[in-house]
mmCIF file of the N, C-alpha and C atoms, coordinates in Angstrom:
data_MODEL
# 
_entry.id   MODEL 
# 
loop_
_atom_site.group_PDB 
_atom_site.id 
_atom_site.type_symbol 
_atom_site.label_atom_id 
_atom_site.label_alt_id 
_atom_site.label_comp_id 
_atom_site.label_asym_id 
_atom_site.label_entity_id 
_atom_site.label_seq_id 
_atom_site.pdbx_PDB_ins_code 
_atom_site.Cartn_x 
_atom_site.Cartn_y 
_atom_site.Cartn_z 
_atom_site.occupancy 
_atom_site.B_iso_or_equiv 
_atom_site.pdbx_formal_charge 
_atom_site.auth_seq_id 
_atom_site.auth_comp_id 
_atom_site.auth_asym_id 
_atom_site.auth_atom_id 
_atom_site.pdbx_PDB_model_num 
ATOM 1   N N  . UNK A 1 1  ? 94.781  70.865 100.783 1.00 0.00 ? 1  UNK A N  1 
ATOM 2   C CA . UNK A 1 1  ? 94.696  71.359 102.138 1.00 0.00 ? 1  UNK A CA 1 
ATOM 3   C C  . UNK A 1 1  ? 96.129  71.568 102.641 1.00 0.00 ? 1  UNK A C  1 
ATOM 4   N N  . UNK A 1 2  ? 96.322  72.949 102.999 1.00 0.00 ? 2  UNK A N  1 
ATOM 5   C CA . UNK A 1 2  ? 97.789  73.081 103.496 1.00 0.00 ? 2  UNK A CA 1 
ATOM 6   C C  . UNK A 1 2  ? 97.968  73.986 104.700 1.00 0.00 ? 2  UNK A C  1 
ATOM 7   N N  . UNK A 1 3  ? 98.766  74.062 105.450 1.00 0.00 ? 3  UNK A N  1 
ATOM 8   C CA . UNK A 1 3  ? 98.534  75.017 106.417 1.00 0.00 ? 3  UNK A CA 1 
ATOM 9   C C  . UNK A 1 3  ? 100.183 75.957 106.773 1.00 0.00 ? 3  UNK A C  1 
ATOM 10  N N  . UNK A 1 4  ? 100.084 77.357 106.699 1.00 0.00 ? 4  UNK A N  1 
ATOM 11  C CA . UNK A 1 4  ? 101.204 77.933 106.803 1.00 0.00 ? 4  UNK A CA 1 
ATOM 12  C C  . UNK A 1 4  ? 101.812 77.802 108.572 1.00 0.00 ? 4  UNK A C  1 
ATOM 13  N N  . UNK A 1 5  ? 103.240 77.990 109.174 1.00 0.00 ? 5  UNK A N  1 
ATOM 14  C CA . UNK A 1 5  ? 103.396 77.860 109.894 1.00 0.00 ? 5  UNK A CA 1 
ATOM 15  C C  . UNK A 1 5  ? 104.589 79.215 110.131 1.00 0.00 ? 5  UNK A C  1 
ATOM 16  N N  . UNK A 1 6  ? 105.040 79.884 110.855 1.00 0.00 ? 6  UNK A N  1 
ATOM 17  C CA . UNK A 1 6  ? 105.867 80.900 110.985 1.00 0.00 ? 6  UNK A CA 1 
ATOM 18  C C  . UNK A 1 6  ? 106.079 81.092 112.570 1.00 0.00 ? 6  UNK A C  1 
ATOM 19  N N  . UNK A 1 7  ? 107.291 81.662 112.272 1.00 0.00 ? 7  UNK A N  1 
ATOM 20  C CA . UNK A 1 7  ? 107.858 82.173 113.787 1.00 0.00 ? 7  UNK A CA 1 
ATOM 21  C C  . UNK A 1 7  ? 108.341 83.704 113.554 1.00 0.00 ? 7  UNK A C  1 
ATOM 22  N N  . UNK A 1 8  ? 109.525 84.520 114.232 1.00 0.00 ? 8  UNK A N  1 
ATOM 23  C CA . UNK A 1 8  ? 109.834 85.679 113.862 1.00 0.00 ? 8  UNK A CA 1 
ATOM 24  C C  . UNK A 1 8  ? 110.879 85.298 112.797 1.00 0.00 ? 8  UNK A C  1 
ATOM 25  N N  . UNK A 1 9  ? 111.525 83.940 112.506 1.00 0.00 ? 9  UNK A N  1 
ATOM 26  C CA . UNK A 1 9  ? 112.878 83.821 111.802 1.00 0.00 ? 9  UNK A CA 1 
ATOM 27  C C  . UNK A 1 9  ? 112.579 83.399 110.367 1.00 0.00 ? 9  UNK A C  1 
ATOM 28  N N  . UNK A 1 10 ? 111.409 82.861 110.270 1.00 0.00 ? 10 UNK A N  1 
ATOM 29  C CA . UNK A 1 10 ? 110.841 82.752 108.986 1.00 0.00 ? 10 UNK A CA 1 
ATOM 30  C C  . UNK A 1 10 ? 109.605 81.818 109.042 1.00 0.00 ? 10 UNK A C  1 
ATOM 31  N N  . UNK A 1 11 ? 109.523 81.412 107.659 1.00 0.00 ? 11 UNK A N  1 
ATOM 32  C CA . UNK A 1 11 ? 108.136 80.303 107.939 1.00 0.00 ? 11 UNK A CA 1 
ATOM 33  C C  . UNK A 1 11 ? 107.997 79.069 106.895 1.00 0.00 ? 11 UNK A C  1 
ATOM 34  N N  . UNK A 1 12 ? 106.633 78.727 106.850 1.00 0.00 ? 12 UNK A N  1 
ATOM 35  C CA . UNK A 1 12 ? 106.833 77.335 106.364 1.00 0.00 ? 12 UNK A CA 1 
ATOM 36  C C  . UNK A 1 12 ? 105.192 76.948 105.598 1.00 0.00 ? 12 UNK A C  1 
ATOM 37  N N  . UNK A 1 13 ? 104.989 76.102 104.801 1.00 0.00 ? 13 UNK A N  1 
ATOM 38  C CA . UNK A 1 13 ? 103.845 75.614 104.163 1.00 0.00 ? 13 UNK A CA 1 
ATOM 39  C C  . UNK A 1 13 ? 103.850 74.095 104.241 1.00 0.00 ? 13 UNK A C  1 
ATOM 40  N N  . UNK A 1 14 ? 103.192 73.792 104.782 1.00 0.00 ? 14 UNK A N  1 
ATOM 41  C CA . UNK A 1 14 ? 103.204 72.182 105.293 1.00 0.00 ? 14 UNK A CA 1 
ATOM 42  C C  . UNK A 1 14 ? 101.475 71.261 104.190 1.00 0.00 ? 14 UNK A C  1 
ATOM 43  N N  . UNK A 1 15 ? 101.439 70.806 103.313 1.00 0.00 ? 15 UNK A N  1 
ATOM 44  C CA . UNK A 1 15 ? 100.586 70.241 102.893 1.00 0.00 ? 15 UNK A CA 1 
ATOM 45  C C  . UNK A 1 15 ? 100.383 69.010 103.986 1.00 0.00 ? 15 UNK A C  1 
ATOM 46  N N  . UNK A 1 16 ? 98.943  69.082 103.876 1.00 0.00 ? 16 UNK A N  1 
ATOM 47  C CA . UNK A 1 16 ? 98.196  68.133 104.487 1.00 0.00 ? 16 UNK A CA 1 
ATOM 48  C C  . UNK A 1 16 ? 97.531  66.769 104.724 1.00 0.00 ? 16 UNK A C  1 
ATOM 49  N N  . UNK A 1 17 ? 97.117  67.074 103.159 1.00 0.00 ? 17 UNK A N  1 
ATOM 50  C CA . UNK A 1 17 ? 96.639  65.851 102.280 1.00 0.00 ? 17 UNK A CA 1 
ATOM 51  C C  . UNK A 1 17 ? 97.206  65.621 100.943 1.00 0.00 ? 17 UNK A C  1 
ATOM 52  N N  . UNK A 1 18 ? 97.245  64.766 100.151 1.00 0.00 ? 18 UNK A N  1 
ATOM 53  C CA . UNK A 1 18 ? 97.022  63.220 100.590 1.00 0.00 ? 18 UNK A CA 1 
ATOM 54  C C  . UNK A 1 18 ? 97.703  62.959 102.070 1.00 0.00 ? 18 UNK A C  1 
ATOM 55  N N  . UNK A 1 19 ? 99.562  63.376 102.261 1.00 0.00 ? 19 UNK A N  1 
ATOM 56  C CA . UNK A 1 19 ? 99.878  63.092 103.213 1.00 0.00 ? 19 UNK A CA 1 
ATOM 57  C C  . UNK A 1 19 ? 100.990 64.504 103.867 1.00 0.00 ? 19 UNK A C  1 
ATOM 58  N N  . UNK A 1 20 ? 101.586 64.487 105.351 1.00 0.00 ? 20 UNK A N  1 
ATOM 59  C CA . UNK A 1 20 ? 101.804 65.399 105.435 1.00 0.00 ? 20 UNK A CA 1 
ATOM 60  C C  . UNK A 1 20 ? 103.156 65.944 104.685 1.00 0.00 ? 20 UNK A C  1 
ATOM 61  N N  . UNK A 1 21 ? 103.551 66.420 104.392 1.00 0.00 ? 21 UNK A N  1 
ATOM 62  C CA . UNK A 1 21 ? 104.739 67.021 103.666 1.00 0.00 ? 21 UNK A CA 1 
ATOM 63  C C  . UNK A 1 21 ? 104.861 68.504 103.488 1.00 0.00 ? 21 UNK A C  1 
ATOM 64  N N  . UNK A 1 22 ? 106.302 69.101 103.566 1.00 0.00 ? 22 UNK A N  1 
ATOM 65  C CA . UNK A 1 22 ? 106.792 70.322 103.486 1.00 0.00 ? 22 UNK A CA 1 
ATOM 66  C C  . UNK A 1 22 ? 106.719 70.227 102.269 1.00 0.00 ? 22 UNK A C  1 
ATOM 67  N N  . UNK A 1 23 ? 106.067 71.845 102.005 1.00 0.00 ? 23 UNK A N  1 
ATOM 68  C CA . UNK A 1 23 ? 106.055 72.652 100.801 1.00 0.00 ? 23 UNK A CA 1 
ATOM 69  C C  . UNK A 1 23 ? 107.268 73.353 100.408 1.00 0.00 ? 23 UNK A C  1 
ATOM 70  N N  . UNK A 1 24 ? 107.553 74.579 101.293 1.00 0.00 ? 24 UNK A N  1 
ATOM 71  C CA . UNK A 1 24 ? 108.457 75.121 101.334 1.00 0.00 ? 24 UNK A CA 1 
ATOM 72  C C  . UNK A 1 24 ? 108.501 75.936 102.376 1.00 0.00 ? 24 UNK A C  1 
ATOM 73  N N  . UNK A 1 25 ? 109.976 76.628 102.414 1.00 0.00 ? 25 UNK A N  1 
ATOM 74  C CA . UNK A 1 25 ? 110.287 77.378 103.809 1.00 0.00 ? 25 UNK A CA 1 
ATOM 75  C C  . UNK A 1 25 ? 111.144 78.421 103.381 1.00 0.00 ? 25 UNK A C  1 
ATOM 76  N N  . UNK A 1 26 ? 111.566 79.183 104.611 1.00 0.00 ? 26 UNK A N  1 
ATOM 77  C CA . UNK A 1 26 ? 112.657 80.147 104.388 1.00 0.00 ? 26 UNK A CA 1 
ATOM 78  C C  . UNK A 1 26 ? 112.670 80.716 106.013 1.00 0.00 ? 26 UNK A C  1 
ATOM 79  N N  . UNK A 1 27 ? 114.315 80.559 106.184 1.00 0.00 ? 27 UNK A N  1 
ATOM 80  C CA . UNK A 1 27 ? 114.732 81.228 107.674 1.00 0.00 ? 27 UNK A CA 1 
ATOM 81  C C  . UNK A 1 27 ? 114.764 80.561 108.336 1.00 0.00 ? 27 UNK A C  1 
ATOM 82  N N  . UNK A 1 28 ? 114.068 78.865 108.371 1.00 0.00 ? 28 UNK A N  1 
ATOM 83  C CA . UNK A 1 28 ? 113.968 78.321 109.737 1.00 0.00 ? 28 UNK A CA 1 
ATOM 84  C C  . UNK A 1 28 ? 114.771 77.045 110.024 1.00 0.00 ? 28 UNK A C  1 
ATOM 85  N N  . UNK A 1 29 ? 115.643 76.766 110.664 1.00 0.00 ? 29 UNK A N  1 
ATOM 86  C CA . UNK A 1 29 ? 116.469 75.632 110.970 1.00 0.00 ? 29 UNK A CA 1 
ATOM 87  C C  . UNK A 1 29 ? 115.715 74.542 110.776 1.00 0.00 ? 29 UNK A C  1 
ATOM 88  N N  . UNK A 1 30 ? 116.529 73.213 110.757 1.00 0.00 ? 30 UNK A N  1 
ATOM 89  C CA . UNK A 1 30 ? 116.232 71.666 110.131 1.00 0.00 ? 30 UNK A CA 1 
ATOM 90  C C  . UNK A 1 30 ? 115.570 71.580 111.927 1.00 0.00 ? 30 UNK A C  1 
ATOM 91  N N  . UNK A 1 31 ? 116.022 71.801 112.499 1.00 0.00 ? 31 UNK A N  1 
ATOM 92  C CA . UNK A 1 31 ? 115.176 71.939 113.746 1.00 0.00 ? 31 UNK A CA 1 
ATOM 93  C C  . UNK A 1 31 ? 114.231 72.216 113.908 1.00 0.00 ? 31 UNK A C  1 
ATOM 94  N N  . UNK A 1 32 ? 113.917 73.262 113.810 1.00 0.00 ? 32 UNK A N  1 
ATOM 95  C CA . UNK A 1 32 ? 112.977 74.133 113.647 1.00 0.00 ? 32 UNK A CA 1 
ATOM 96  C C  . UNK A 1 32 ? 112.016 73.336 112.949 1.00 0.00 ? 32 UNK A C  1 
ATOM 97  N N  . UNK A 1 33 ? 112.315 73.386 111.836 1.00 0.00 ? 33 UNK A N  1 
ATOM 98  C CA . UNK A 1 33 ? 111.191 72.396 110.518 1.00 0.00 ? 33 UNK A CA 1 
ATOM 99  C C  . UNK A 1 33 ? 110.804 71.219 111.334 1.00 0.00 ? 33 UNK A C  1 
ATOM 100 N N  . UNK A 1 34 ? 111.489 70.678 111.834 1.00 0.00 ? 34 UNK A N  1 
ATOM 101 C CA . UNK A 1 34 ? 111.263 69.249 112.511 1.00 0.00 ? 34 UNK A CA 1 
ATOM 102 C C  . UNK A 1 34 ? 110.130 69.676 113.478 1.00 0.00 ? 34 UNK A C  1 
ATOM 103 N N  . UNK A 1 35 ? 110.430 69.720 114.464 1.00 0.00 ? 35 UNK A N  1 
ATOM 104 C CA . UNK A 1 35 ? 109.123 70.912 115.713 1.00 0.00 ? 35 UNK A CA 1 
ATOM 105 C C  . UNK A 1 35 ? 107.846 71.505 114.879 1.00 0.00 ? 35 UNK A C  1 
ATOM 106 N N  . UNK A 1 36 ? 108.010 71.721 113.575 1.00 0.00 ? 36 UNK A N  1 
ATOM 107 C CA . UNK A 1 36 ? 106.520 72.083 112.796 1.00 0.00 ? 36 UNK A CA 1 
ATOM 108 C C  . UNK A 1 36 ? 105.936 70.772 112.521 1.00 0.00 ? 36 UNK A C  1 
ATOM 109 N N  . UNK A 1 37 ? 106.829 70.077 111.811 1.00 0.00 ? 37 UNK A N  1 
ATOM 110 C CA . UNK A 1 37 ? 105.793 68.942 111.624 1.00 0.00 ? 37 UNK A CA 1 
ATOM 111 C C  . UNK A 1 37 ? 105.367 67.976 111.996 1.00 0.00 ? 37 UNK A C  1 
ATOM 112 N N  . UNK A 1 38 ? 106.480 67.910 113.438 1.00 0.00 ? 38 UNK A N  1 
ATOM 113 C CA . UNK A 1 38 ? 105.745 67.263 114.383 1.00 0.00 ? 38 UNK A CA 1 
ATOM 114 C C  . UNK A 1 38 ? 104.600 67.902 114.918 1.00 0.00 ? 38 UNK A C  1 
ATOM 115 N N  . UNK A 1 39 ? 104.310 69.014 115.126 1.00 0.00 ? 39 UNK A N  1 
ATOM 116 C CA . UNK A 1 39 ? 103.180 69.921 115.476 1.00 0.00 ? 39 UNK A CA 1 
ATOM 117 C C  . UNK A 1 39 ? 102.308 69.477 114.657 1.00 0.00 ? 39 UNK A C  1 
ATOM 118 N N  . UNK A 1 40 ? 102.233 69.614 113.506 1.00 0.00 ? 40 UNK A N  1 
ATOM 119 C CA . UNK A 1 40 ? 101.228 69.380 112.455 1.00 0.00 ? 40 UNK A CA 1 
ATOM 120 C C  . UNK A 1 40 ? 100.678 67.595 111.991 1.00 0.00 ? 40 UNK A C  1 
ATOM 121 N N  . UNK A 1 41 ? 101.437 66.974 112.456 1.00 0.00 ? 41 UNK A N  1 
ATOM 122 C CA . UNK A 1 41 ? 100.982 65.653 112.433 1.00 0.00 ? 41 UNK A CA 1 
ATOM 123 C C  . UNK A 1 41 ? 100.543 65.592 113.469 1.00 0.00 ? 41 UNK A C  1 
ATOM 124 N N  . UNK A 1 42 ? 100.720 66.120 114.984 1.00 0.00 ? 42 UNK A N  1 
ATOM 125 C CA . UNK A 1 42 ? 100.066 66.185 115.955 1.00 0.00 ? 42 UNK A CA 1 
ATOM 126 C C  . UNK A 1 42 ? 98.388  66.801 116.292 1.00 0.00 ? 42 UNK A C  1 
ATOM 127 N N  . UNK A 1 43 ? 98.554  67.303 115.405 1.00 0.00 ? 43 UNK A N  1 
ATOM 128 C CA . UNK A 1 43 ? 97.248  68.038 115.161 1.00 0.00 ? 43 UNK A CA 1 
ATOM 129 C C  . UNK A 1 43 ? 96.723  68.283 114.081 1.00 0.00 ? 43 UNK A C  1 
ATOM 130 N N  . UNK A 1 44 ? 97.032  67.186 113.406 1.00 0.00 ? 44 UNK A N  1 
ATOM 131 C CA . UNK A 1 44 ? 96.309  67.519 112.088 1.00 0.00 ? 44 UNK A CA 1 
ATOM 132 C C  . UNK A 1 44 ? 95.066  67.456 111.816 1.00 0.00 ? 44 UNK A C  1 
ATOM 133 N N  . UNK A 1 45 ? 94.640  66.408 112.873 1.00 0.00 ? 45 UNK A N  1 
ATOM 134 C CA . UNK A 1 45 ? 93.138  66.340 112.789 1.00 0.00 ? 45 UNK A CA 1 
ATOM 135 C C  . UNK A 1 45 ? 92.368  67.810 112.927 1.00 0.00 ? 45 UNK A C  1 
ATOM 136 N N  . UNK A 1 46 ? 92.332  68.870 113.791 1.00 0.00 ? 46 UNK A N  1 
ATOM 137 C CA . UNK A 1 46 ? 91.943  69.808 114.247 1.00 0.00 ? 46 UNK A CA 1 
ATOM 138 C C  . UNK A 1 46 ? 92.217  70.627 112.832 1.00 0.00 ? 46 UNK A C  1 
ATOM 139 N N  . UNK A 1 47 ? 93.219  70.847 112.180 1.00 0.00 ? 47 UNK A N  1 
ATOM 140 C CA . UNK A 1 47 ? 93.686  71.743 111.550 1.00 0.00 ? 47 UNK A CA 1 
ATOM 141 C C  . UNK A 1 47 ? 92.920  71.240 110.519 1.00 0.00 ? 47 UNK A C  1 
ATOM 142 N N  . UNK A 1 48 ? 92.437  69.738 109.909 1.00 0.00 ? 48 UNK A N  1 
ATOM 143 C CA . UNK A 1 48 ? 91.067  69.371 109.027 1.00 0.00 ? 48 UNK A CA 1 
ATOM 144 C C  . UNK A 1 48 ? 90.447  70.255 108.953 1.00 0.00 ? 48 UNK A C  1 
ATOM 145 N N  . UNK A 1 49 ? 89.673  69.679 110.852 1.00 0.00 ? 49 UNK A N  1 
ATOM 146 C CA . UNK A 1 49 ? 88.415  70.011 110.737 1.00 0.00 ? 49 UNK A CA 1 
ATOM 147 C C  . UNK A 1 49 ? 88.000  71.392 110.702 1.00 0.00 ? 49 UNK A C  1 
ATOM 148 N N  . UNK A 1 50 ? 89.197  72.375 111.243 1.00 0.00 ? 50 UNK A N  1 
ATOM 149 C CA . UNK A 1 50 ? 88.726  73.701 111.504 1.00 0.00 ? 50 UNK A CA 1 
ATOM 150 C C  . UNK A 1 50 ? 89.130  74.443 109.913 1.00 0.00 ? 50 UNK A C  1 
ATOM 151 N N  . UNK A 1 51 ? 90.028  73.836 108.370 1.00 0.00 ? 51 UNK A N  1 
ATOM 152 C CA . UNK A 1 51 ? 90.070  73.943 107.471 1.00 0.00 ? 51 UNK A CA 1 
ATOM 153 C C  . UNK A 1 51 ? 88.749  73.814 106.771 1.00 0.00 ? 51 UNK A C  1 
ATOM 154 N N  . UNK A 1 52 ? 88.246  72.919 106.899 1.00 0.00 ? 52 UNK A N  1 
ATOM 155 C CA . UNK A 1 52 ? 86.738  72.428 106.532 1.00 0.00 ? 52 UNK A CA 1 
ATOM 156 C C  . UNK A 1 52 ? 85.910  73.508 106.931 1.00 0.00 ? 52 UNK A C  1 
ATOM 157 N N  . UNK A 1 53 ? 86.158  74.046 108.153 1.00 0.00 ? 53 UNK A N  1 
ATOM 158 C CA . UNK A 1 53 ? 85.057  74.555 108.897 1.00 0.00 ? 53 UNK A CA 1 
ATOM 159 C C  . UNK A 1 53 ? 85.375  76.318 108.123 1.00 0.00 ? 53 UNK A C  1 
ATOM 160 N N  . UNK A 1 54 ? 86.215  76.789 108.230 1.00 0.00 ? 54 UNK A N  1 
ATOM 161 C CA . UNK A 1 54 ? 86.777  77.884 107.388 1.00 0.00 ? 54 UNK A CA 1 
ATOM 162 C C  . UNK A 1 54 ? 86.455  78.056 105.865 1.00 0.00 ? 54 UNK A C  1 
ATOM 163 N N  . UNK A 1 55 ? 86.865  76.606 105.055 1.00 0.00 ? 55 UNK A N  1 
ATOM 164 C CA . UNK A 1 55 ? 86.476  77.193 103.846 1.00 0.00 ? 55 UNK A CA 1 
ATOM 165 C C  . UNK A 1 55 ? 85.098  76.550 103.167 1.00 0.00 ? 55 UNK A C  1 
ATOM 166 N N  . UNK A 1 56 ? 84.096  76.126 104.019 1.00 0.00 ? 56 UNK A N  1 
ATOM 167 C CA . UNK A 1 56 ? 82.852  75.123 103.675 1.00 0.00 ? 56 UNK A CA 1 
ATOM 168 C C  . UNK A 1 56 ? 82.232  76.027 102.574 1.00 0.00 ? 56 UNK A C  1 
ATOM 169 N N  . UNK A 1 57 ? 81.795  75.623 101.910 1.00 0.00 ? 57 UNK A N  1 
ATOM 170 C CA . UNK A 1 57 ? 81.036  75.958 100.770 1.00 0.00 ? 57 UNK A CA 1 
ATOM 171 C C  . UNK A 1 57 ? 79.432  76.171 100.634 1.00 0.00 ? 57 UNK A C  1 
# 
């Protein structure tokens, strides 16, 4: 489970599970990166459930 993240300066792949961690990036400041994954641990729950809900089988 992973979820992409982007702005206009570049973007990012943030895995989900087991735990959260950067995949990879390009263009975006250590700043920047920081502000995603705080986003994404902030909401990771949602980004589950609506993953789940997107790719259910």
């Amino acid at each position: 489970m992973h979820i992409h993240v982007s702005n206009p300066n570049g973007e990012a792949k943030f895995w989900i599970e087991p735990i959260i961690a950067l995949d990879r990036y390009t263009g975006l400041t250590d700043k920047q990166l920081k502000e995603c994954q705080r986003l994404v641990e902030e909401h990771q729950n949602e980004i589950k459930k609506s993953w789940k809900k997107h790719f259910k089988s």
